[in-house]
GUDREN-455443 format. One line per field, with one value per residue (C-alpha): residue number from 0; x, y, z. Coordinates in steps of 0.5 Angstrom, whole numbers, plus 500, padded with zeros to 3 digits. Example, Ala and Ser with C-alpha at 12.3 -4.5 7.8 and 13.67 -1.06 7.14 Angstrom:
# residues 2
resi <- [0,1] $
X <- [525,527] $
Y <- [491,498] $
Z <- [516,514] $
# end
This chain:
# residues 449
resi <- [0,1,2,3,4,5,6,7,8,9,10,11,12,13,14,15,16,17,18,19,20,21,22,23,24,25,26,27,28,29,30,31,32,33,34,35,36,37,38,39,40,41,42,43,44,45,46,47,48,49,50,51,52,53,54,55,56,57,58,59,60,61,62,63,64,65,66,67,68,69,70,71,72,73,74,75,76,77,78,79,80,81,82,83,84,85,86,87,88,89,90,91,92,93,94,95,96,97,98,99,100,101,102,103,104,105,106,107,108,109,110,111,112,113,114,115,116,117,118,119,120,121,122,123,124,125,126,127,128,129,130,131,132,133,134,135,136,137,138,139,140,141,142,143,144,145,146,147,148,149,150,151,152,153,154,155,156,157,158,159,160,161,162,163,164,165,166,167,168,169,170,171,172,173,174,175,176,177,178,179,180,181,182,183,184,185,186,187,188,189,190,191,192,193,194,195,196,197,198,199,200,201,202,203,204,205,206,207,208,209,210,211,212,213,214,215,216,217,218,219,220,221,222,223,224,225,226,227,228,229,230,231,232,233,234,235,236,237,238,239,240,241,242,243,244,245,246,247,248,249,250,251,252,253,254,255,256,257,258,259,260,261,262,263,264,265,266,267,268,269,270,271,272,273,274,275,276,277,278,279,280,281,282,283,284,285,286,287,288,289,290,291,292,293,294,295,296,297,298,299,300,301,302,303,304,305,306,307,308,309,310,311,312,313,314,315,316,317,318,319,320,321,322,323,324,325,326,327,328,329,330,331,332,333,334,335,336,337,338,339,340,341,342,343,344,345,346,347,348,349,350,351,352,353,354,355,356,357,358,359,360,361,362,363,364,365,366,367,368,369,370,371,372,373,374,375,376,377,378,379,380,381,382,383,384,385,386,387,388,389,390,391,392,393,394,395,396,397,398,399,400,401,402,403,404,405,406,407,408,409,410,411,412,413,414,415,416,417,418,419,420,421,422,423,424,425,426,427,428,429,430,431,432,433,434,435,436,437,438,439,440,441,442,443,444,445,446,447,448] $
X <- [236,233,232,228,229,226,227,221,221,219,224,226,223,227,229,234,234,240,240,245,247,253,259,255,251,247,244,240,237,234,228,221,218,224,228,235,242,244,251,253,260,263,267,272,267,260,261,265,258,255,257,258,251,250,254,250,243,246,248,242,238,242,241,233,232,226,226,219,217,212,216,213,220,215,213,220,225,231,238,245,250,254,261,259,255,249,247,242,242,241,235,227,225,220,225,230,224,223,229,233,239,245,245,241,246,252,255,260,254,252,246,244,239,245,251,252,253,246,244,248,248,239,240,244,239,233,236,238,231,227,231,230,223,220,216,217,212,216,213,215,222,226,224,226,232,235,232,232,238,242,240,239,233,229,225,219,216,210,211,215,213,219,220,219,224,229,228,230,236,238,236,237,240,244,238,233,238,239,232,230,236,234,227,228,233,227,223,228,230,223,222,229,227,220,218,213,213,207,203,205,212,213,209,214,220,218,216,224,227,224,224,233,231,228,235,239,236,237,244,245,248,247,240,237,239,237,239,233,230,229,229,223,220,221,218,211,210,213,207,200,198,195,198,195,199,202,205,207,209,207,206,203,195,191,185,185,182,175,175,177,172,166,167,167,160,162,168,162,157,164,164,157,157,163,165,160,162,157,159,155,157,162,159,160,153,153,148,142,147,146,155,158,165,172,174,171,168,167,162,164,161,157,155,148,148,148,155,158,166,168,175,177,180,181,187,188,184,188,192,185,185,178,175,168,163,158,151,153,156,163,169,176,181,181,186,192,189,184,190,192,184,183,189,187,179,180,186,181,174,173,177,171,171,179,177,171,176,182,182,181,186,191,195,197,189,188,193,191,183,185,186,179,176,179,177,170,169,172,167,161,166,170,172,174,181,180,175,181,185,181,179,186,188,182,185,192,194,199,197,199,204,201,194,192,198,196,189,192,198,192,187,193,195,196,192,186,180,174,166,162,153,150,149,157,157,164,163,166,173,171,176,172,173,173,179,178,176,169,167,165,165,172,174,175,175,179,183,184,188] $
Y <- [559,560,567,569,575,577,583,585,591,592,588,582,578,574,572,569,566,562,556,556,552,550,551,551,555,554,559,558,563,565,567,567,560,557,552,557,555,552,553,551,555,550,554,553,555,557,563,566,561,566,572,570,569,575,579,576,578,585,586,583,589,593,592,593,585,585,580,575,571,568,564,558,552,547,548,548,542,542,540,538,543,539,540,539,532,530,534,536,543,542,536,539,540,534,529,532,532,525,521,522,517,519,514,517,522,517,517,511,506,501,500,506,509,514,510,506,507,505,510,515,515,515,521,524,522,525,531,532,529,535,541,540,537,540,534,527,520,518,511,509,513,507,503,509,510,502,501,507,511,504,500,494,489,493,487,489,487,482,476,477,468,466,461,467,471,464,463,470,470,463,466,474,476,482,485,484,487,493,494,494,499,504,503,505,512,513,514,517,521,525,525,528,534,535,533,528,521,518,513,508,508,508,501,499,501,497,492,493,493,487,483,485,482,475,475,476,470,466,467,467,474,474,477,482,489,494,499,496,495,502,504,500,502,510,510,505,511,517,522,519,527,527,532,537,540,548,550,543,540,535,539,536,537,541,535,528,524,523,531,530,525,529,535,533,532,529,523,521,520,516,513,509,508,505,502,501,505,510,515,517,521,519,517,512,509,502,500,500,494,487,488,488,490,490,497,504,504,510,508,512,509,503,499,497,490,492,491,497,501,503,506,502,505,511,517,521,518,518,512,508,502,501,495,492,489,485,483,477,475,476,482,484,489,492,496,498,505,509,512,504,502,507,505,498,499,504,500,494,495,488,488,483,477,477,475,470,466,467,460,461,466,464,470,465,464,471,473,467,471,478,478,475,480,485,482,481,489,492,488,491,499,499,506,504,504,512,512,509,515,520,518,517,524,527,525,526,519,516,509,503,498,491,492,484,483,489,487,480,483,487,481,478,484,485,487,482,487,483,483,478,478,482,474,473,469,471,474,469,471,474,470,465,458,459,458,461,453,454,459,456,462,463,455,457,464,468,474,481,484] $
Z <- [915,909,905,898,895,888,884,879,873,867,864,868,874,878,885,890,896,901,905,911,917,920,915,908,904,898,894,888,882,876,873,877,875,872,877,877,878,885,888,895,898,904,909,915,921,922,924,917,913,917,915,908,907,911,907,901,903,904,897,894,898,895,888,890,891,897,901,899,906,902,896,895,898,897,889,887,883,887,884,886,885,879,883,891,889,893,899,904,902,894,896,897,904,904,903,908,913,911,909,915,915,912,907,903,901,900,894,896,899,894,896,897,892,888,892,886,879,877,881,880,873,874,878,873,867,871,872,865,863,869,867,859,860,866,867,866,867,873,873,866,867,870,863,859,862,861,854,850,853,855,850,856,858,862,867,871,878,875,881,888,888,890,883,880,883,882,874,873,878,873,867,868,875,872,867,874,879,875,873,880,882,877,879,886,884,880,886,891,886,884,891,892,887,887,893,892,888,882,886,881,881,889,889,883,888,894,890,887,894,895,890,891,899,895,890,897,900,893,893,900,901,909,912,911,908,915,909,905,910,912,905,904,911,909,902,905,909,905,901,903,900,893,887,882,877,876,871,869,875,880,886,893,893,899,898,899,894,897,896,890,888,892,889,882,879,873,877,881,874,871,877,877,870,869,876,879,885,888,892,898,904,909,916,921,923,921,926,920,916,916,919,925,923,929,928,926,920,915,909,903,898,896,890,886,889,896,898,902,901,908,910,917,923,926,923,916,912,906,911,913,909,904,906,902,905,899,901,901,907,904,906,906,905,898,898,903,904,899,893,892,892,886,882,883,881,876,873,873,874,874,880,884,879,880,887,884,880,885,886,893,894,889,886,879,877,879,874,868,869,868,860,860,865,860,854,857,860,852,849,854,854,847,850,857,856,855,861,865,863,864,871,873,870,874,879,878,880,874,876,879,876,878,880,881,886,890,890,892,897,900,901,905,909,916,921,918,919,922,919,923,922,929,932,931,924,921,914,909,905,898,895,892,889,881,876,869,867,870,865,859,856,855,854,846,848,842,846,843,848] $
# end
C-alpha cells in the first residue's frame, strides 16, 4: 500500500510517502522535485511491517505533513536503497507491472539484466550517472559507460547475419559479449528507474539479446536461453507509449505520435518538405483506391506520387504496423508499428530507394547504398542533418540504432500484410532488383560522409 504526504511553508517544501506489502517496507524523502532518498526496512512478520508503517505515517501528521493522494508515482526516478540491493519496492511501478519474473530482481543470475557483473556495475553507473545529472542520453549510455569509464571496445549491433556475428566471435567475443550485456542493463535499467525506455536503445537491446542467442549457437552453448527469451519477448512488448520531457526528465506521454504530429503545424510542413509525407486525416474507406488490402486499413498519410501510408489491423494505434501502398502496384511493411516507421523515415529519408536498390531484398546491398543515398540527399538538403534533429526532438523520440536493418527486418517480418488490385492481382514487393553498380552516377562517386 502506497501513502505520500508532503509538507510545504515559507522555508521548505518537501514530501514523504511509504510502500508496504508483506514483511518490507520502503520510504522515500527529500525535496519536492528532487528524487529523495530511499530506505527499505525488513521485518519478521506482516503484522509488525504493518504496524511500523502505521506508526510512521502518524508521526509524519503530526510534524503537519498532510497526506497528498494526488502525488504524481508515475513521473518520479526510482532507486534501490545501496544496503538492501535491487528490489521490487525501490523499482518504478511501470516496470513492476510489466517485468514479472522474479529474474529480474536477481543479483546472482548471470543472465539476468543486473545478475552479472557487467550489469551490476551498469546499474550502479546509471544511477550515479541520473542522480548527478537528472538526465541522460540513454542510447548512446551503453557506449559511454565501456569506453569512457572502462576504457574498453565498445562494439555495437550493425549486422545479426550469422557470418557477421561469427567474425566477431572469432575475433572479438568478450568486447561483443560485453557490449551486448551493458546495452541491455541500459535498457532494463531506465526502464527500472524511470518507467519508460528511448525507442533507440530499446531496438539496440533486442538486438543485443539476440545477437548473444546467434553467439549461444555458434559456440554450441545448448538452446535457447527461456530467460533471453523472455527477456526478449518483454522488452518487444514493453512502452509503445511516447514521451514528453518535464523538468528534465523522460516521462510517459497522454499523446500518441499521430497526435503528436496532427496537432503540430509546423512537424506536418517539415514533413512535406523533407520526407515527402503528407498527413492527411486518418479513416478506414478505401474503397475509392486502386487496392484491396487483407486487414483493415487505416490511411494516415500519402505521398506526392500517389502512393498511401496505412496503419494495418485493428487495436492501439500506436501497435499497428505502417504499411505503404505505392502507385505502382508495389507494397509492403514499413515499420513494425508507427514510432519504429518514424525513427526509420526521419533517420533516412531516402528510405524508398534503400528498397529500390536492395537487390531484391538483400540487407548487404541495402547497406552498401545508404552512404550514397546520404550523400545525394546532403547534396539537395545541406541542413538535413538538423532537420532530422529537430523532427526527432519535436517529437521526443531519440532515434533508432540501425534504421537499414529495421526497415530490412520490417519487410520481412510476420504476419506478411497482403495488397492485391480489386480483380485479385497481388501488388509486387517494394523491394526492388537494383544494387549500387546500376547507378552510373555514383560509379566514380567521390563520398563526403
Amino acid at each position: 500500500m502506497k501513502q505520500a504526504f508532503t509538507f510545504h511553508d515559507d522555508k521548505s517544501s518537501k514530501f514523504w510517502w511509504i510502500d508496504y506489502s508483506d514483511c518490507d517496507f520502503v520510504v522515500n524523502y527529500g525535496k519536492t522535485g528532487a528524487a529523495g532518498k530511499y530506505e527499505i526496512k525488513q521485518f519478521d512478520s506482516e503484522e509488525e511491517c504493518t504496524k511500523q508503517a502505521e506508526k510512521l505515517m502518524k508521526q509524519k501528521l503530526k510534524k503537519g505533513y498532510q497526506a497528498d493522494s494526488h502525488f504524481d508515482f508515475i513521473n518520479h526516478l526510482y532507486f534501490d536503497d545501496e544496503e538492501i540491493g535491487l528490489h521490487i519496492l525501490t523499482s518504478h511501478p511501470n516496470f513492476v507491472k510489466h517485468f514479472t519474473d522474479d529474474f529480474y530482481y536477481d543479483c546472482g543470475e548471470e543472465e539476468a539484466p543486473f545478475g552479472s557483473d557487467e550489469g551490476s556495475d551498469t546499474l550502479a553507473e546509471l544511477t550515479e550517472n541520473l542522480r548527478n545529472k537528472g538526465q541522460l542520453n540513454f542510447a548512446e549510455f551503453p557506449k559511454f559507460i565501456i569506453e569512457k569509464v572502462w576504457e574498453m571496445k565498445y562494439i555495437p549491433v550493425n549486422s545479426l547475419l550469422e557470418d557477421e556475428v561469427k567474425r566477431l566471435v572469432e575475433t572479438d567475443e568478450m568486447n561483443m559479449l560485453q557490449s551486448d550485456m551493458v546495452t541491455y542493463a541500459v535498457a532494463f535499467g531506465q526502464i527500472k528507474i524511470t518507467g519508460v525506455i528511448d525507442p533507440g536503445l530499446k531496438q539496440s537491446a533486442i538486438d543485443s539479446l539476440k545477437r548473444i542467442q546467434q553467439t549461444a549457437k555458434i559456440l554450441n552453448w545448448g538452446t535457447d536461453s527461456e530467460i533471453g527469451n523472455k527477456m526478449i519477448e518483454d522488452l518487444s512488448s514493453f512502452g509503445q507509449q511516447f514521451y514528453t520531457r518535464v523538468g528534465g526528465f523522460i516521462i510517459m506521454g497522454n499523446k500518441s505520435v499521430y497526435h503528436n504530429i496532427v496537432s503540430n503545424a509546423e512537424l506536418i510542413g517539415i514533413l512535406l518538405q523533407y520526407y515527402d509525407f503528407e498527413i492527411v486525416e486518418a479513416h478506414s474507406n478505401t474503397s475509392d483506391y486502386f487496392f484491396v488490402v487483407d486487414d483493415k486499413a487505416t490511411i494516415i498519410a500519402q505521398n506526392a506520387s500517389g502512393g498511401v501510408f496505412a496503419l494495418c489491423g485493428d487495436g492501439d494505434e500506436e501497435d499497428l504496423p505502417v504499411i505503404f501502398i505505392s502507385s505502382e502496384g508495389q507494397a509492403g511493411k514499413v515499420g513494425r508499428n508507427i514510432e519504429e516507421f518514424l525513427g526509420i523515415m526521419i533517420s533516412c529519408p531516402y528510405w524508398v530507394d534503400l528498397l529500390n536498390f536492395s537487390g531484391n531484398g538483400q540487407l548487404s546491398e541495402m547497406l552498401k547504398a545508404q552512404p550514397f543515398l546520404e550523400d545525394d540527399i546532403l547534396e539537395d538538403f545541406p541542413e538535413m542533418e538538423s532537420v532530422k534533429n529537430k523532427v526527432f526532438s519535436m517529437l521526443s523520440m531519440l532515434g533508432i540504432s540501425n534504421p537499414v536493418e529495421s526497415l530490412y527486418e520490417s519487410m520481412n517480418s510476420k504476419p506478411y500484410v497482403h495488397v492485391s488490385y480489386p480483380e485479385g492481382e497481388k501488388f509486387d514487393s517494394l523491394f526492388n532488383t537494383f544494387v549500387v553498380s546500376d547507378n552510373p552516377l555514383w560509379k566514380n562517386k567521390k563520398l563526403h560522409i
